[in-house]
C-alpha positions in Angstrom: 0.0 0.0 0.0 1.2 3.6 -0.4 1.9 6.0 2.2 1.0 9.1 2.4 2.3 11.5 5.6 0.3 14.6 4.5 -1.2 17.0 7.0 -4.6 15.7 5.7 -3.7 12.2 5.8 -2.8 12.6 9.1 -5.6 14.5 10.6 -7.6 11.3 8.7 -5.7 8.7 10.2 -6.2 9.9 13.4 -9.9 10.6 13.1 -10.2 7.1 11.6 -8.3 5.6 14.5 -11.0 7.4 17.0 -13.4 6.0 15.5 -12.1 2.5 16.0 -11.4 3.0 20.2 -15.1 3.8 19.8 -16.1 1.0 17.7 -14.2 -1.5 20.3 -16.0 0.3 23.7 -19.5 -0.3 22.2 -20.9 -3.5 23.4 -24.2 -3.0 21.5 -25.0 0.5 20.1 -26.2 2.6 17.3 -27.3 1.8 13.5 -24.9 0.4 11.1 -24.0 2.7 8.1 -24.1 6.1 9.0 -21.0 8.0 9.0 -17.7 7.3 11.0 -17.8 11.3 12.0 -21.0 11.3 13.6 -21.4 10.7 17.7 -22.3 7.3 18.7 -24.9 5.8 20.9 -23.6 3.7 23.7 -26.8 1.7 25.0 -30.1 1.0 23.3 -31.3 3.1 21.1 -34.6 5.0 22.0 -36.6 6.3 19.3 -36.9 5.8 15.8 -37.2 8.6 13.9 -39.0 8.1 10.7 -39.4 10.7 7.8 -43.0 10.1 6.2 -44.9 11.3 3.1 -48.1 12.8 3.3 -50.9 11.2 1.5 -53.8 12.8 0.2 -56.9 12.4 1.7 -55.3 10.6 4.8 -54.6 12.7 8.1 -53.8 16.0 7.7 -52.1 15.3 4.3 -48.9 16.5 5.4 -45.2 15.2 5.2 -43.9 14.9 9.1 -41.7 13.3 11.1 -42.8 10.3 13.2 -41.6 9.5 16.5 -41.6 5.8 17.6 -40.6 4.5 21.6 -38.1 1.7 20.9 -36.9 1.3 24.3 -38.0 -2.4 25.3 -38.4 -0.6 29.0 -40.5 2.0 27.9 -44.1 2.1 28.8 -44.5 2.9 25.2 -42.5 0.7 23.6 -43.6 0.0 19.4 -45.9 3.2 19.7 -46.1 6.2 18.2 -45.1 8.8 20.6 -45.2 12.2 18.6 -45.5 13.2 15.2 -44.1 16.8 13.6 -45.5 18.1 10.3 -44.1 20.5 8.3 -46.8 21.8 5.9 -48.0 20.6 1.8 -46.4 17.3 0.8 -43.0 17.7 -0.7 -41.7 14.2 -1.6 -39.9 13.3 1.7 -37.6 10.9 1.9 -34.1 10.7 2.6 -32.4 12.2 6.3 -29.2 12.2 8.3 -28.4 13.3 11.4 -25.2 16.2 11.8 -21.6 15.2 13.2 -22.5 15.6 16.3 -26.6 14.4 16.4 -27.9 17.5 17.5 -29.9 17.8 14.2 -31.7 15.5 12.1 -31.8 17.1 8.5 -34.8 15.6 6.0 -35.1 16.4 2.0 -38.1 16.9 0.1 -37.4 15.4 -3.9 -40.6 17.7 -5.5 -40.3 20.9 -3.6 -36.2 20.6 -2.9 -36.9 22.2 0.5 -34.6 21.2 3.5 -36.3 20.9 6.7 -33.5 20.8 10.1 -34.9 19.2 13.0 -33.6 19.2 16.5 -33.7 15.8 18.0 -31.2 16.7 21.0 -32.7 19.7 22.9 -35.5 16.3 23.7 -35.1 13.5 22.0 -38.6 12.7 22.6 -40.5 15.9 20.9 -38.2 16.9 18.0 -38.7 20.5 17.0 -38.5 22.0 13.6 -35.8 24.2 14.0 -35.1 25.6 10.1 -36.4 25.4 6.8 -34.0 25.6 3.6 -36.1 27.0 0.6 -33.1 27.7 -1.6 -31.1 24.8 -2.4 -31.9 25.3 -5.9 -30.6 29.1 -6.3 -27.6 28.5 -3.7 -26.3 25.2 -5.7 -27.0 27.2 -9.3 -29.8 24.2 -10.4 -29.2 21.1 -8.5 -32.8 19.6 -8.1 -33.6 16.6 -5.3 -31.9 16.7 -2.6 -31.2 13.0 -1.3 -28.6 11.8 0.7 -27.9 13.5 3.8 -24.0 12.8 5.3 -22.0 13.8 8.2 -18.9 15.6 7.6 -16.7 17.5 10.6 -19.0 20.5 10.7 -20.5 20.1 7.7 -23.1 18.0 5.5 -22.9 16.8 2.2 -25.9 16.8 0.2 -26.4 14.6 -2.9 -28.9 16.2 -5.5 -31.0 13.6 -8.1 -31.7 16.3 -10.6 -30.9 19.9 -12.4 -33.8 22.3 -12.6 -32.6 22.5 -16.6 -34.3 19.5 -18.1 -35.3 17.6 -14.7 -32.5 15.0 -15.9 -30.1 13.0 -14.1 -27.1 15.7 -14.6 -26.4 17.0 -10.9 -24.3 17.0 -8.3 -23.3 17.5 -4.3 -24.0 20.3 -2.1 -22.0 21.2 1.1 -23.4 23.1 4.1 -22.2 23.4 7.5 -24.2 22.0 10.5 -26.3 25.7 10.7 -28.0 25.1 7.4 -25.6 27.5 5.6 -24.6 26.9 2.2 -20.9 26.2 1.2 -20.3 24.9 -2.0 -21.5 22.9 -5.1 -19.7 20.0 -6.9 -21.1 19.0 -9.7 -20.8 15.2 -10.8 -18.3 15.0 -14.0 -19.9 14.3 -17.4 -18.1 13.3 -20.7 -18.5 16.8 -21.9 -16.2 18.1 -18.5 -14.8 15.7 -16.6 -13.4 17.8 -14.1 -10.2 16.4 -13.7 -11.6 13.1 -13.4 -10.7 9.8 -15.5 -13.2 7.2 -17.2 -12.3 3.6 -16.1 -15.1 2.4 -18.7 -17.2 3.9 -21.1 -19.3 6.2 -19.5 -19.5 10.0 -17.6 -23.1 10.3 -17.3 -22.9 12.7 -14.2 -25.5 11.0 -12.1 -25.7 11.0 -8.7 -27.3 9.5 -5.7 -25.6 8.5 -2.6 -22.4 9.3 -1.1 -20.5 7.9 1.6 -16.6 8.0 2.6 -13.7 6.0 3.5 -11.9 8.6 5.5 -8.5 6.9 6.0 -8.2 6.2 2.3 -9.3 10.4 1.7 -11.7 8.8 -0.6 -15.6 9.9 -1.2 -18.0 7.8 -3.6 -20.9 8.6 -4.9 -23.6 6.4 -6.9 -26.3 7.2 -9.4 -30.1 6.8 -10.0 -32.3 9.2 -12.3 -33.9 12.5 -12.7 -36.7 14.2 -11.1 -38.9 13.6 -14.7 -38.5 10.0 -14.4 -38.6 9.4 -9.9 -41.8 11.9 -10.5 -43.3 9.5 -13.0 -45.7 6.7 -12.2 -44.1 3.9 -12.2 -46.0 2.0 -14.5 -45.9 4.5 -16.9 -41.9 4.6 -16.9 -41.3 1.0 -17.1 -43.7 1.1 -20.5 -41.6 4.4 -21.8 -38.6 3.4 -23.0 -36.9 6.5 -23.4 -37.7 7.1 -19.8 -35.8 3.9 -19.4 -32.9 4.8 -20.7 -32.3 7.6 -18.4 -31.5 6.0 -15.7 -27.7 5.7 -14.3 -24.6 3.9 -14.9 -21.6 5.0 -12.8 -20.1 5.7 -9.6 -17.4 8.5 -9.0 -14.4 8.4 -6.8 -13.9 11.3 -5.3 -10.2 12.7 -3.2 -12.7 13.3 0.0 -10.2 16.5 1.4 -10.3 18.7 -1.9 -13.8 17.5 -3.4 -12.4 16.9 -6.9 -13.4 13.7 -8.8 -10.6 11.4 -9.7 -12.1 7.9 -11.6 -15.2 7.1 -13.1 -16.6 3.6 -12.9 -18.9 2.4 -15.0 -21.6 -0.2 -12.9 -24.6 -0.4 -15.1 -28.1 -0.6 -13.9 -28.6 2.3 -11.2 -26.3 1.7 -8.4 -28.1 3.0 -5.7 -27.1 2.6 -1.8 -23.1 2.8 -1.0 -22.3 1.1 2.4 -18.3 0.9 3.2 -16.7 -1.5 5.4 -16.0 -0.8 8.9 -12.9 -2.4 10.0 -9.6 -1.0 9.9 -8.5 -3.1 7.1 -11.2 -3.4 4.8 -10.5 -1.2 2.3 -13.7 -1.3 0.2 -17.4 -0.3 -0.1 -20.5 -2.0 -1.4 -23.3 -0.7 -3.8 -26.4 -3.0 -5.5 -28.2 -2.4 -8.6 -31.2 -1.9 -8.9 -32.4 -2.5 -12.7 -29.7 -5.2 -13.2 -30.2 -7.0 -9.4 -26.2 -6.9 -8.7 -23.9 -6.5 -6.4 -20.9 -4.4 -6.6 -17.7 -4.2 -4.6 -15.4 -1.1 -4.7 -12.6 -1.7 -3.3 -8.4 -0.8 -3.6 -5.7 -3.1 -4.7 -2.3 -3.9 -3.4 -1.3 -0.5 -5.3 -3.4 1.4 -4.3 -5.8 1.7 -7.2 -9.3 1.5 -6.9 -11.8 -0.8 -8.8 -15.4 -1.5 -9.4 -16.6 -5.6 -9.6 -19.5 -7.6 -9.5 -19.6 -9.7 -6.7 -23.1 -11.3 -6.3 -26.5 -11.6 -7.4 -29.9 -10.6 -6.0 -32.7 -13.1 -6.6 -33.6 -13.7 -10.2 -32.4 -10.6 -11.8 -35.0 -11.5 -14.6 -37.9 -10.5 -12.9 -36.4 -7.6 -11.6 -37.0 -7.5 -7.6 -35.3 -3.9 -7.5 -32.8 -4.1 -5.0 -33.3 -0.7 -2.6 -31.8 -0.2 0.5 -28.9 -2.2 2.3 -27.1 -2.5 5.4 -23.6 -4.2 6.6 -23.4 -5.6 9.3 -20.4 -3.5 12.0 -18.3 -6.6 11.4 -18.1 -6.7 8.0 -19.4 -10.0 7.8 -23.0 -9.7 6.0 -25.0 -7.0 4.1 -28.9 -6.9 4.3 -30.5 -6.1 1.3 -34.4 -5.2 0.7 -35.6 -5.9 -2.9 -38.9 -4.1 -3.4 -40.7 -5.9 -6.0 -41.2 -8.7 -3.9 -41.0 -7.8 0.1 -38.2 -9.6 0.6 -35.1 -8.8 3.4 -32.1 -11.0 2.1 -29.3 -11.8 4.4 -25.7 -12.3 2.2 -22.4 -13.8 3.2 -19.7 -11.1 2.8 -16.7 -12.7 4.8 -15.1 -13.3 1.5 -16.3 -9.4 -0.4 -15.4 -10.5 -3.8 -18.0 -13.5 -3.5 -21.2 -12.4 -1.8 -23.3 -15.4 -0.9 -27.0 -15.5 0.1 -27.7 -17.7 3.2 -31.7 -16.1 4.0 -34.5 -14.6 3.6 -37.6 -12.9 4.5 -40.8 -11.4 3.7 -41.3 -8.3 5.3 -44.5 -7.3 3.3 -46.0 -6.9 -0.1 -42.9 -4.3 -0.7 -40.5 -3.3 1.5 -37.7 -0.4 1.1 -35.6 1.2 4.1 -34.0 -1.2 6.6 -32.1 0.5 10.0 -29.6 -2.0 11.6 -28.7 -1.9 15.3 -24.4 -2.0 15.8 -25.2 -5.4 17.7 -26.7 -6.5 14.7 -29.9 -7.6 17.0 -32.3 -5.5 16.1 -33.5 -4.6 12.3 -36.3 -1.9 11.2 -37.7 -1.9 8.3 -40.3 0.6 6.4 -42.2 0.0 3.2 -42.5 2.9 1.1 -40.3 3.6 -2.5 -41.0 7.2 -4.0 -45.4 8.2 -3.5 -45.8 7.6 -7.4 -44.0 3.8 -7.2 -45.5 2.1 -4.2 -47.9 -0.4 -5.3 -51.9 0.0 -5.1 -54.4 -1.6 -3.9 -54.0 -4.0 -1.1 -50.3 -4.9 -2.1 -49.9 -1.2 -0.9 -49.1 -1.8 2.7 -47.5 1.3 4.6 -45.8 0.1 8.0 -42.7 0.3 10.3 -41.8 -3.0 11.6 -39.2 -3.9 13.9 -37.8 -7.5 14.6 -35.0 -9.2 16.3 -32.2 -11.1 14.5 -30.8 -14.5 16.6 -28.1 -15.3 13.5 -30.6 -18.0 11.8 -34.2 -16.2 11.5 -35.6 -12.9 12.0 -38.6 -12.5 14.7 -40.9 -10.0 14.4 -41.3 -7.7 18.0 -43.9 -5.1 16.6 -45.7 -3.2 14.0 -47.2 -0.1 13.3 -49.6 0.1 10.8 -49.3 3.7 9.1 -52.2 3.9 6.8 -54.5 2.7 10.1 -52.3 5.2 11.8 -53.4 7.8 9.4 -49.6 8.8 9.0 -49.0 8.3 5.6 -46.0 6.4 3.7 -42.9 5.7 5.8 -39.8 5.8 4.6 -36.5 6.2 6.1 -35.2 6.3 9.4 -32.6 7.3 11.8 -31.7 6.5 15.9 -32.3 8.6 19.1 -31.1 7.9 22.3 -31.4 10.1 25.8 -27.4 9.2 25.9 -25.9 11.0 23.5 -27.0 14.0 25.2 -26.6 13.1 28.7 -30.0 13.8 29.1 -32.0 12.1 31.8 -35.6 10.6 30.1 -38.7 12.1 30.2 -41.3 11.6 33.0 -42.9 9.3 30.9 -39.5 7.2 30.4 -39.2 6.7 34.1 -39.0 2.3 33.3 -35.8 3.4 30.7 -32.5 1.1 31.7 -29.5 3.1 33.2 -27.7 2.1 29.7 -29.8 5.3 28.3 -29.3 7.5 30.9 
């Protein structure tokens, strides 16, 4: 491997190795695959907090955040305890929390507003502390904003779309932890690569998700498709074939201190999620496809150079479950991954990450997107919904947050909360709250909460 005794590499290394003395003190904390810079719970988690889209007709219509008691010793444990709305319905669906966990950020993919919720002044009533109404002006057209990732006093935003021709041409937003905007970096394209170099045959300057490897100062980002396309009903698209065909086909390397893109791979079929290995020595990342059902290993050779390989298959790639959201496990030893289509959470071997092997499987519901991971790998949520205009109809359009426990062989399933009887609306992703990060004493109405939270 190289070496590299910059100041930056340094100031990596050391944050990296932090990180790790943290990793070992936690006996069973936190959700896997959120960034190494953000503050970790050390006990059981609390609360779920779960970003949900406002349906018409149902409630009071609106997009809010839903708070759910996950505490086994709380009184209200697998209820609803408090939910927030924020006005219209705006497409919500992807959040992160800030460095430090102090906010929760959310993104609407119609109405590109930002909404900044504080989840630490108490975790048990979040408040909406600040709306973002101009990511589109500040970022000079990106459109969508989706991914939400901790940075050291800063997030990084990933856009879907360009307020141009609603396409998938974007890029990534930075802002620092008060919601103020930074800079733009927009994805490189065969017409201005930006510095960057093709590995394969494309430059399509997609984007999706980002996460990042900060003792290799790399950054990677994935790709999915425009806001004319996620806006679309989904039946529709799958019969339009130029619709089809907009769709993307590359990840980017990025150098994670300067923000400039170095290599472009090319991994065909929308590679949506990007989850990167946790121990000290595993030098690589995961992503799945979702039109083509595979997975994909990033991952850096003996010299240093970075690649992009198939290393598995999801189900019958044929009849296209659509492979969403996944989660490794915080030993690097297995990956979750929910394929839509079908409802199903699969369970894969990655001890050896070149040659992912399915070894179970379950079926959460009629469709199934967003799963949250406990670091003890114990506990799994999941939620059901995809984008408002893809869910399914009718009765196969279930809309729940279910939580189970994992014992190595099966999942079993604790409780469920039923959102359209709820009268909440579509669920889709969430994120962990604990009393503990905050060294906050629970509410009166915690009183039954272990000492672990306090």
């Amino acid at each position: 491997m190289r070496r590299i005794f910059s100041r930056s590499s340094l100031v990596s290394a050391a944050a990296a190795l932090g990180m790790i003395a943290g990793l070992a003190s936690t006996v069973h904390a936190d959700e896997t695959c959120m960034s190494p810079y953000m503050a970790k719970i050390v006990g059981q988690e609390d609360y779920v907090y779960i970003w949900t889209l406002g349906v018409e007709g149902l409630g009071d219509e609106q997009d809010k955040l839903v708070t759910v008691a996950v505490n086994p010793d709380s009184p209200d444990y697998g209820k609803v305890i408090g939910t927030l709305s924020v006005g219209g319905r705006n497409e919500a669906h992807h959040s992160g929390l800030t460095d430090d966990r102090r906010y929760l950020w959310a993104g609407g993919l119609d109405t590109n507003k930002i909404f900044i919720f504080d989840v630490h002044t108490n975790p048990r009533e979040p408040k909406l502390h600040k709306v973002v109404t101009d990511f589109v002006a500040k970022t000079d057209g990106m459109v969508g904003p989706h991914t939400f990732y901790a940075l050291p006093g800063r997030m990084m935003i990933t856009a879907l779309s360009n307020n141009k021709d609603h396409g998938g041409r974007t890029g990534l937003a930075e802002y620092t932890n008060e919601g103020e905007f930074v800079a733009a970096h927009w994805m490189p394209t065969d017409g201005d690569l930006r510095g960057a170099k093709k590995t394969g045959k494309l430059a399509d300057g997609y984007g999706y998700d980002v996460r990042v490897l900060p003792r290799r100062n790399v950054m990677l980002t994935s790709s999915f498709t425009g806001w004319s396309n996620y806006m679309m009903d989904f039946g529709t698209m799958l019969k339009d074939g130029e619709a089809m065909k907009r769709f993307g086909n590359t990840m980017v390397l990025w150098d994670l201190h300067t923000r400039k893109p170095k290599k472009v791979f090319d991994v065909p079929g929308a590679p949506l999620e990007i989850r990167c290995a946790w121990q000290p020595n595993h030098n690589y990342c995961f992503t799945t496809t979702a039109l083509t059902s595979k997975m994909w290993i990033i991952y850096e050779d003996e010299k240093g150079e970075w690649h992009a390989k198939e290393n598995g298959t999801i189900g019958d790639p044929s009849k296209v479950p659509l492979p969403v959201d996944i989660s490794i496990t915080s030993d690097d030893q297995g990956m979750w991954v929910q394929t839509f289509m079908d409802g199903k959470s699969r369970y894969f071997d990655i001890s050896d990450p070149f040659n992912a092997k399915q070894v179970y499987e379950h079926v959460v519901g009629s469709q199934v997107n967003m799963i949250s991971q406990s670091w003890d790998g114990k506990r799994l949520y999941y939620t059901s919904s995809l984008l408002d205009n893809w869910d399914k109809s009718g009765d196969a359009d279930e809309q729940f947050m279910k939580a189970f426990t994992w014992d190595g062989k099966k999942v079993n399933l604790e409780f469920a909360l039923d959102f359209y009887a709820e009268k909440l609306g579509r669920p889709h992703q969430m994120r962990f709250g604990a009393y503990s990060l905050y060294s906050a004493a629970p509410e009166a109405g915690d009183t039954k909460l272990t000492e672990a939270t306090r």
